[in-house]
C-alpha positions as a printed Julia matrix, in Angstrom:
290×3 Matrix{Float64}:
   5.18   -4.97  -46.08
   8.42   -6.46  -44.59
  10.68   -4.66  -42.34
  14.39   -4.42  -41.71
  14.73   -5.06  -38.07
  12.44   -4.38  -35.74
   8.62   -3.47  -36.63
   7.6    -0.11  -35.74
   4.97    0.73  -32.99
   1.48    1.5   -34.83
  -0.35    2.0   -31.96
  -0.84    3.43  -28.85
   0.67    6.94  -30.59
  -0.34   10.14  -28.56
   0.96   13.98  -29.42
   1.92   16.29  -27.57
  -0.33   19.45  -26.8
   0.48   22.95  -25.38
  -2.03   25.4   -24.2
  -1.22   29.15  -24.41
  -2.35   30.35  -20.69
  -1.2    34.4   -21.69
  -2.94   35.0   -24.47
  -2.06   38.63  -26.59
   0.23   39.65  -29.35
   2.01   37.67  -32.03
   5.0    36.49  -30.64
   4.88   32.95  -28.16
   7.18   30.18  -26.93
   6.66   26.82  -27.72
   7.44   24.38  -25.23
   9.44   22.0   -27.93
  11.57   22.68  -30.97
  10.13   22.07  -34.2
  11.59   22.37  -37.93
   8.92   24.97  -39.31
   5.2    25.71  -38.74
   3.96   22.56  -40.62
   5.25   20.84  -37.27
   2.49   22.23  -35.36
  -1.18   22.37  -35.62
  -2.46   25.71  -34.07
  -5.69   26.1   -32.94
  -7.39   29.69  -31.94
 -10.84   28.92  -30.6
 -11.37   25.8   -31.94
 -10.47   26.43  -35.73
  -7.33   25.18  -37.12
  -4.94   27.86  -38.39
  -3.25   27.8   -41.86
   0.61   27.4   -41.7
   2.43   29.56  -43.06
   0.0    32.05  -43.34
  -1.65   32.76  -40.26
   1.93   32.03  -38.27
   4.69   30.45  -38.51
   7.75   28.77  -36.16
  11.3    28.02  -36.23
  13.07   26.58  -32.52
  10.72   27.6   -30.25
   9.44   31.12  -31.77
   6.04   31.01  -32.27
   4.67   34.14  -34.77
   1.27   35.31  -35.68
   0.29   36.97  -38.4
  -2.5    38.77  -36.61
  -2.5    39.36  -32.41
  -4.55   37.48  -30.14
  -6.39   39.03  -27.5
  -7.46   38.07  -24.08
 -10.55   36.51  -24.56
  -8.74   34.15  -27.12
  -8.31   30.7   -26.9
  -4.95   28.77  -28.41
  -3.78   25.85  -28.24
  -1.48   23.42  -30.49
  -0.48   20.14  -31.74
   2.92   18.88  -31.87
   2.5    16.77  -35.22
   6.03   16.29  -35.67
   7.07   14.55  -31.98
   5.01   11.63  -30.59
   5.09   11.08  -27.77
   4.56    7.72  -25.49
   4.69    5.32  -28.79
   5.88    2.14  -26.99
   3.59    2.49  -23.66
  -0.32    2.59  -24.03
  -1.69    6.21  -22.87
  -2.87    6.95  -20.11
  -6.16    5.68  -19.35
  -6.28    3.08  -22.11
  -6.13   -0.24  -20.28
  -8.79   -0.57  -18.26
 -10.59   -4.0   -16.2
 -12.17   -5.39  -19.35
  -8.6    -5.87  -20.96
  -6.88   -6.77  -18.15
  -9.73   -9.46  -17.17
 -10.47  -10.72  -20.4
  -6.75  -10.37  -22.88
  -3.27  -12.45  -21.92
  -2.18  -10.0   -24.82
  -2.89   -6.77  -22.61
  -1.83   -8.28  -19.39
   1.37   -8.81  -20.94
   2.28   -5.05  -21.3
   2.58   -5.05  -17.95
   5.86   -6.22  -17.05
   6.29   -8.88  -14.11
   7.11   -6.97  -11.18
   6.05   -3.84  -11.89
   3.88   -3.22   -9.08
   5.1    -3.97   -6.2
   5.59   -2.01   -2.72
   8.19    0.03   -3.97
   6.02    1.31   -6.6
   2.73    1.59   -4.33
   4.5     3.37   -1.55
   6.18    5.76   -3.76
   2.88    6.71   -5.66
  -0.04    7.09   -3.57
  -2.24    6.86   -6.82
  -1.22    3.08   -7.3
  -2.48    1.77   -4.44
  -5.73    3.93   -4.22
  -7.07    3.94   -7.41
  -5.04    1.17   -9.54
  -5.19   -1.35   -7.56
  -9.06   -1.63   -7.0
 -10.74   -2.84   -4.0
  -9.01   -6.43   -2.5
  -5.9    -6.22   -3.61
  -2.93   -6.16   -0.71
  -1.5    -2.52   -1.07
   1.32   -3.48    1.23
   2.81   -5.8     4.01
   4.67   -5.54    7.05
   6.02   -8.28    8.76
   7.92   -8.29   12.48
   9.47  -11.59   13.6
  10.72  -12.18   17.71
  12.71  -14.9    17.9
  13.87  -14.32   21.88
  11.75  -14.95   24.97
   9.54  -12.33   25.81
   8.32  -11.28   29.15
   5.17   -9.8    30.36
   4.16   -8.94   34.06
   0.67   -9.03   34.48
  -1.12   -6.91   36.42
  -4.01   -8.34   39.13
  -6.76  -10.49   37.99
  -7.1    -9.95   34.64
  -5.81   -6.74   33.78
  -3.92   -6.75   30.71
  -0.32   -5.81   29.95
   1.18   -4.56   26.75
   4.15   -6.87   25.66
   6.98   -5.86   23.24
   5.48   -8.25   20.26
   4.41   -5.36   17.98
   4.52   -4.04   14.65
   3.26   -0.76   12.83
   1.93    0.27    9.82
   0.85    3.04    7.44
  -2.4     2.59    5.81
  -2.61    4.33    1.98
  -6.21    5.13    2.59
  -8.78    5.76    5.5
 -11.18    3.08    4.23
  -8.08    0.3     3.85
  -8.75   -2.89    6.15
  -5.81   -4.07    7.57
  -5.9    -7.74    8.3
  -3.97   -8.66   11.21
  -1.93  -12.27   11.96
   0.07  -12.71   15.3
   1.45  -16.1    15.33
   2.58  -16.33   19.0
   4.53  -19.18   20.64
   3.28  -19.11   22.96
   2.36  -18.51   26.67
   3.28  -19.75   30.08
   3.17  -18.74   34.08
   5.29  -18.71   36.82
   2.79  -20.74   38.83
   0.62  -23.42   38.69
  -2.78  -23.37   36.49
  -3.07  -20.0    36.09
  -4.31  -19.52   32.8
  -2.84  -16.79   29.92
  -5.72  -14.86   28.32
  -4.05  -12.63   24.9
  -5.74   -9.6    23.4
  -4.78   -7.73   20.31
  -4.31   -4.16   20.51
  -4.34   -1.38   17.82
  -2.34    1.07   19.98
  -4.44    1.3    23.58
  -7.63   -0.46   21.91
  -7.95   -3.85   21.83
  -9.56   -5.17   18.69
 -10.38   -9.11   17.76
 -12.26  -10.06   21.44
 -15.52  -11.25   22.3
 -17.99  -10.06   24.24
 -17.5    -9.73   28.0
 -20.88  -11.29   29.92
 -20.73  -11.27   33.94
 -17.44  -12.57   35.22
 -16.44  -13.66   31.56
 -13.34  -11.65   30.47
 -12.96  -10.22   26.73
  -9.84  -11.69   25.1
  -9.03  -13.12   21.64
  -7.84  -16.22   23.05
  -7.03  -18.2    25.78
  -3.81  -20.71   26.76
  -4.95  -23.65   28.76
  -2.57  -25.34   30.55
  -1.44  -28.13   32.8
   0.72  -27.89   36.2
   4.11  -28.98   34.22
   6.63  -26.15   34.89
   8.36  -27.47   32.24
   5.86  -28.04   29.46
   6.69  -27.08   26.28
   5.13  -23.74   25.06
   1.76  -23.26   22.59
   1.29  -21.58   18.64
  -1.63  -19.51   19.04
  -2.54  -18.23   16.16
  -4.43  -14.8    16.11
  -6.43  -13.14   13.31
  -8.42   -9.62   13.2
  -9.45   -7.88   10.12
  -8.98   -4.49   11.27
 -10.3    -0.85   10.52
  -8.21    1.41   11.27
  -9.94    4.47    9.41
  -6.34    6.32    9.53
  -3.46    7.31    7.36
  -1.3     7.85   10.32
   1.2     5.06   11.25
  -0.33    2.29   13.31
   1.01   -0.01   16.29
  -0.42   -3.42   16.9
   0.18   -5.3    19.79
   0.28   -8.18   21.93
  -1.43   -7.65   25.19
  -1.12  -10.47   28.47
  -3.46  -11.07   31.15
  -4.47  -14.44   33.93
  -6.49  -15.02   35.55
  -4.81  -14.6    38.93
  -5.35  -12.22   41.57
  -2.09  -11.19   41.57
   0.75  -10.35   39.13
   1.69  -13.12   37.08
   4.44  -14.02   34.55
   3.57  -14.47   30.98
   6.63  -16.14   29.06
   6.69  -16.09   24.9
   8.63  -18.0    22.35
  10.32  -20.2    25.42
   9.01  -23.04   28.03
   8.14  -22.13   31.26
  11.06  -24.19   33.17
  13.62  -23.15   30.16
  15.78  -25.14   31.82
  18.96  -26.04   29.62
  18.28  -29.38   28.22
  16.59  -31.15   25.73
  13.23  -31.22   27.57
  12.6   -27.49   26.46
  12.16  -25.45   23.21
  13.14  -21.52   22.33
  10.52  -20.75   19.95
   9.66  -17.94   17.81
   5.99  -15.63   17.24
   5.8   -13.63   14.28
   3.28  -10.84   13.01
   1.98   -9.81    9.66
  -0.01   -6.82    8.79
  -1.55   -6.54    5.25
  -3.38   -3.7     4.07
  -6.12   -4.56    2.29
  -7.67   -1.81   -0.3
 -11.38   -1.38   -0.03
């Protein structure tokens, strides 16, 4: 039939239950109002009471016509309040609908879950989400030089390009992106070798064989002391196994046998003209549900 105005909701209807956890006597509180006992449907160990005659409620009074005991079990139905008419309940939408109906992903409004939501509610991201999707992202950008002092022949040294995060879950990924711009020396051919770091443990390297140093890159470079710096990109998809915050880093090292200079987001020269850049490196960490 037609309506005035807006149709009413005619699904998705759920009422509201109370269990009685002190059972014994006649007289209870009900945790909402209701007119009269018709409001309610009471239950005492699984069979439905008669209103009226085996109790009855006004406000919040609940009376029995006969005392409970101990070993009783009661519970009741709130028949006159619904509750949650406009949202589904709890449990109802599950992967089939949201996979398969345009109709049930449109309950969810746009926006809805975002970081604000996931990092509030702990529940979101670890058991809404489902495995792949990005719980959360943290992004650090360094737009001034940055500058590391080695230490001799290949020993690395930590750098101030960093960023932290805290993972939702201990069996989260967390992929990893340092975009650096780039490195340079103080002399000649000495060559840049970068590692990244979760805290003091570097993660993303190969496999050190003889004299072969364990890095996640390498800069090559010419003698120009003015040559304009590099983008290395670097990418690890990390497992942190950890709910505690986490630091990743950008870690320097040459291949000289004595303390070098490792310049970032400038030229090595940085001389002030045209002939040289100021650049920038930027990292990304994405946690990644599993």
């Amino acid at each position: 039939m037609p309506f005035i105005g807006a149709v009413p909701a005619q699904k998705y209807i759920s009422l509201a239950k109370q269990d009685f956890t002190t059972i014994a006597g006649t007289g209870y509180t009900l945790d909402q109002s209701v007119t009269n006992e018709v409001d309610i449907a009471l239950f005492i160990n699984h069979v439905r009471q008669e209103p009226t005659t085996a109790y009855t409620a006004s406000g919040t009074t609940l009376t029995l016509t006969s005392a409970t005991t101990t070993s009783d079990d009661m519970y009741c139905v709130f028949l006159g309040k619904a509750t949650e008419t406009v949202n589904p309940p709890d449990g109802s939408v599950g992967t089939d609908q949201l996979e398969a109906s345009a109709v049930t992903n449109a309950k969810i409004a746009d926006g809805a879950i975002d970081n604000a939501a996931i990092s509030s509610s702990a529940a979101i991201a670890t058991t809404k989400l489902g495995a792949g999707a990005i719980a959360q992202v943290v992004s650090a950008q360094f737009t001034s030089p940055v500058t590391v002092t080695t230490g001799t022949s290949n020993n690395f040294a930590d750098s101030t390009i960093t960023a932290s995060i805290t993972p939702s879950s201990t069996s989260s990924k967390i992929l990893v992106f340092f975009n650096v711009s780039a490195a340079t020396l103080t002399s000649g051919n000495n060559r840049p070798r970068l590692r990244l770091q979760r805290g003091s443990t570097a993660i993303g390297v190969g496999t050190s064989v003889g004299s072969r140093i364990a890095a996640t890159a390498g800069v090559v470079r010419d003698n120009a002391d003015d040559f304009e710096p590099l983008t290395v990109p670097l990418l690890w998809y990390d497992s942190p196994a950890t709910t505690s915050a986490t630091t990743y880093k950008l870690a320097a090292a040459t291949n000289s046998t004595s303390a070098e200079t490792v310049y970032f987001n400038r030229s090595k020269a940085d001389t002030n003209n045209n002939d040289n850049v100021r650049s920038v490196t930027q990292v990304i960490l994405a946690e990644i549900l599993a």
